[in-house]
Z-matrix of the N, CA and C atoms (Angstrom, degrees):
N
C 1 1.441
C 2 1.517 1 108.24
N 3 1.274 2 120.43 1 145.22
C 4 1.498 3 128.63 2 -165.19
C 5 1.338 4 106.84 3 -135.40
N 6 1.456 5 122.14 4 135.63
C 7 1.309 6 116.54 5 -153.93
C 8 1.342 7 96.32 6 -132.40
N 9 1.248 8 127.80 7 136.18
C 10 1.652 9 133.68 8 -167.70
C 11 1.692 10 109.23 9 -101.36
N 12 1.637 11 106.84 10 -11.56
C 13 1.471 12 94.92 11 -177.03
C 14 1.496 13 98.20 12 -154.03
N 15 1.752 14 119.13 13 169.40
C 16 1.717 15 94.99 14 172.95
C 17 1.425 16 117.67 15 -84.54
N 18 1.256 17 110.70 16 -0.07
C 19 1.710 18 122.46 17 -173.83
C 20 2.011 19 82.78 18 -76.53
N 21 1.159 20 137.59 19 -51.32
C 22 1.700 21 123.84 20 175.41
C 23 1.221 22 102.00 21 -73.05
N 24 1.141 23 169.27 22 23.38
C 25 1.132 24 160.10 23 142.18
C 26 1.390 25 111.57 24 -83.10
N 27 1.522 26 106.58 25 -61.44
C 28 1.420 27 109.94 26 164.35
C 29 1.430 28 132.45 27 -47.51
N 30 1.623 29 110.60 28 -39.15
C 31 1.571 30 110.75 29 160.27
C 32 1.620 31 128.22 30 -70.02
N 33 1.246 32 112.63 31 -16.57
C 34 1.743 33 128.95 32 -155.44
C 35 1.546 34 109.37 33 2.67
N 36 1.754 35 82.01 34 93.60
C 37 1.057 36 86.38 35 135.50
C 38 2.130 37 95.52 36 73.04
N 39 1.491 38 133.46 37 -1.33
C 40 1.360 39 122.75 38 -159.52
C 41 1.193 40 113.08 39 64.25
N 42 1.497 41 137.28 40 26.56
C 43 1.374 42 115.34 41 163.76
C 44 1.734 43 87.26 42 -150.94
N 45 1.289 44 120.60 43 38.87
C 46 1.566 45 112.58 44 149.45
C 47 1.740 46 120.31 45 -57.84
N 48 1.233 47 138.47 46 -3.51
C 49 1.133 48 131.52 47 -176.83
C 50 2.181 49 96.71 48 -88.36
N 51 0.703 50 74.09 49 -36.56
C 52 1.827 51 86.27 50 -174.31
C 53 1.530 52 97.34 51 -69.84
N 54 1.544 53 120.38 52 -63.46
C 55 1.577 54 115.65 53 -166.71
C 56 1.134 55 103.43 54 -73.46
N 57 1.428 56 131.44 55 -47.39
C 58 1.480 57 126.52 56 179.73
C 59 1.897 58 113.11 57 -60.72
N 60 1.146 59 110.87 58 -51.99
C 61 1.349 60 97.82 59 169.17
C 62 1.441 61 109.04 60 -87.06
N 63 1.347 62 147.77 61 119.50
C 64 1.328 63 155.51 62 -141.32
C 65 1.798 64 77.95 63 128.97
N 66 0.985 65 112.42 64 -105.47
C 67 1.432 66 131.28 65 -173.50
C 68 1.623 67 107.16 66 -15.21
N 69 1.285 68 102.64 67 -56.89
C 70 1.279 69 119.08 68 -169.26
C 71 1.605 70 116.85 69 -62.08
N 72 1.791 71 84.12 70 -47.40
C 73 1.843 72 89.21 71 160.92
C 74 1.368 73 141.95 72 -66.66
N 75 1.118 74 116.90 73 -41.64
C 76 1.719 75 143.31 74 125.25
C 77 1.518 76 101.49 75 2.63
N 78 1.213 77 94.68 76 -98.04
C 79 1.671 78 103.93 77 178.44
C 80 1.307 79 123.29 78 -44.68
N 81 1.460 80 115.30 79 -39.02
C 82 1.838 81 95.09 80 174.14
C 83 1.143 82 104.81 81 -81.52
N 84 1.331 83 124.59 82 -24.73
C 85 2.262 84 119.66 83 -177.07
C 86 1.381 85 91.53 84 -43.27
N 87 1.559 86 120.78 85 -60.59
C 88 1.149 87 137.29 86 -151.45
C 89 1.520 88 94.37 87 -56.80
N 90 0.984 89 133.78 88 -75.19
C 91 1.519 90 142.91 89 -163.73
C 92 1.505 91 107.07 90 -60.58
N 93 0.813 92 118.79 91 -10.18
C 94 1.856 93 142.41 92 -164.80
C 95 1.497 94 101.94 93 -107.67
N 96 1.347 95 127.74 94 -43.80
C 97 1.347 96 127.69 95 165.40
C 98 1.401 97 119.53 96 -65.51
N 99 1.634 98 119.38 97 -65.47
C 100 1.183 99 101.80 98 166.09
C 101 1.580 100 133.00 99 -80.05
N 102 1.324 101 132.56 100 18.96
C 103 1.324 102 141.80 101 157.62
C 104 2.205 103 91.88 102 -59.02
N 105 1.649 104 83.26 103 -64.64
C 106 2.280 105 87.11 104 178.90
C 107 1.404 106 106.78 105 -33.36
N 108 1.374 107 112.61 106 -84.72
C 109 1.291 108 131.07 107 -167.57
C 110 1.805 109 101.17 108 -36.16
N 111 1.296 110 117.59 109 -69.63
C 112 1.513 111 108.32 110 178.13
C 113 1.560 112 112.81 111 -41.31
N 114 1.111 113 132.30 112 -61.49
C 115 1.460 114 138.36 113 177.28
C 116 1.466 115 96.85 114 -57.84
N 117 1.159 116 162.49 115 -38.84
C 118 1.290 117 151.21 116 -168.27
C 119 2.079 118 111.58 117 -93.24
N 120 1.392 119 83.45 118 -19.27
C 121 2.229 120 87.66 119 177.52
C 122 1.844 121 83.83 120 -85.88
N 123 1.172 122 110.67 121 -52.97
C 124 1.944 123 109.67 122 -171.76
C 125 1.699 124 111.90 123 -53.66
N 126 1.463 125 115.24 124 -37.42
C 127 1.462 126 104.89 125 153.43
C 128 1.319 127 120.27 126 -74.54
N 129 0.969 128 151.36 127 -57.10
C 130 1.878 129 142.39 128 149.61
C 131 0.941 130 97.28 129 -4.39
N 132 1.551 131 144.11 130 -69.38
C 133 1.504 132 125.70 131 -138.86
C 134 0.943 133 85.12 132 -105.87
N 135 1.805 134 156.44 133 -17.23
C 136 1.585 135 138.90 134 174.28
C 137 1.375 136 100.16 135 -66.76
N 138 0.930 137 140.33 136 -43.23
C 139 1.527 138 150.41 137 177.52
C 140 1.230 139 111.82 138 -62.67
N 141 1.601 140 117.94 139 -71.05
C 142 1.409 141 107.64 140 155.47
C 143 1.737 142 133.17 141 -4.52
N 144 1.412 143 90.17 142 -73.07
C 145 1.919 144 119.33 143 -174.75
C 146 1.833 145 101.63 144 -51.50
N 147 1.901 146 84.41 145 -48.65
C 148 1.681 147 75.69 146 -166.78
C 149 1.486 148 129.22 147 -64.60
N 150 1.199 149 84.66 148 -20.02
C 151 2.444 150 110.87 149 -158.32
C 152 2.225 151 72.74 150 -87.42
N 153 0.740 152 103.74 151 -57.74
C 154 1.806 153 107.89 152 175.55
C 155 1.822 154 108.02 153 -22.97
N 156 1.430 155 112.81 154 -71.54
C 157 1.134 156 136.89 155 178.83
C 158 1.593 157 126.12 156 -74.86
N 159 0.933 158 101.72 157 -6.77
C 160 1.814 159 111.28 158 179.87
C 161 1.269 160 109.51 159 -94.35
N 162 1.569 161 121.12 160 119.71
C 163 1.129 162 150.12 161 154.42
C 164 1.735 163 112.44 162 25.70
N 165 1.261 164 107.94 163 -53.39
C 166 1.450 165 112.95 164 -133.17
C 167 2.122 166 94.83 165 -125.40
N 168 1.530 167 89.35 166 -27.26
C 169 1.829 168 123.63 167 164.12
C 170 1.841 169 89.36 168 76.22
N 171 1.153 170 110.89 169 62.46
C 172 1.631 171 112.97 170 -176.18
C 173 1.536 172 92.38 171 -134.44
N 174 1.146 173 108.84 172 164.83
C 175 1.406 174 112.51 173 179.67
C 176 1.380 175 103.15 174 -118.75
N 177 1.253 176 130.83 175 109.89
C 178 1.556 177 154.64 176 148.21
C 179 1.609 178 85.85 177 77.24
C-alpha cells in the first residue's frame, strides 16, 4: 500500500482505528508487563534480604 500524504497513512487505508489502537494496546501490555516484572524481581530481593538477615537464615 502506497500512501500519497501523512493524513493516508495516518488513516490506512479506513481502518486506522484498528491499526492504531492494536499498536496502542501493544504498547501499554508492554509497559504493563515490565512495570509486573520490576515489582515482582523488588519482591525477590525484599525476601531475599530478609530470609538473608534472619536469625536462623531460613525463609519463613
Amino acid at each position: 500500500m502506497t500512501w500519497g500524504s501523512l493524513n493516508d497513512f495516518l488513516v490506512m487505508g479506513g481502518y486506522a482505528l484498528y491499526v492504531w489502537g492494536s499498536y496502542g494496546m501493544a504498547a501499554v501490555l508492554a509497559v504493563a508487563e515490565i512495570m509486573a516484572l520490576r515489582a515482582r524481581r523488588r519482591r525477590a530481593m525484599d525476601e531475599l534480604r530478609r530470609a538473608r538477615s534472619a536469625p536462623d537464615g531460613s525463609m519463613r
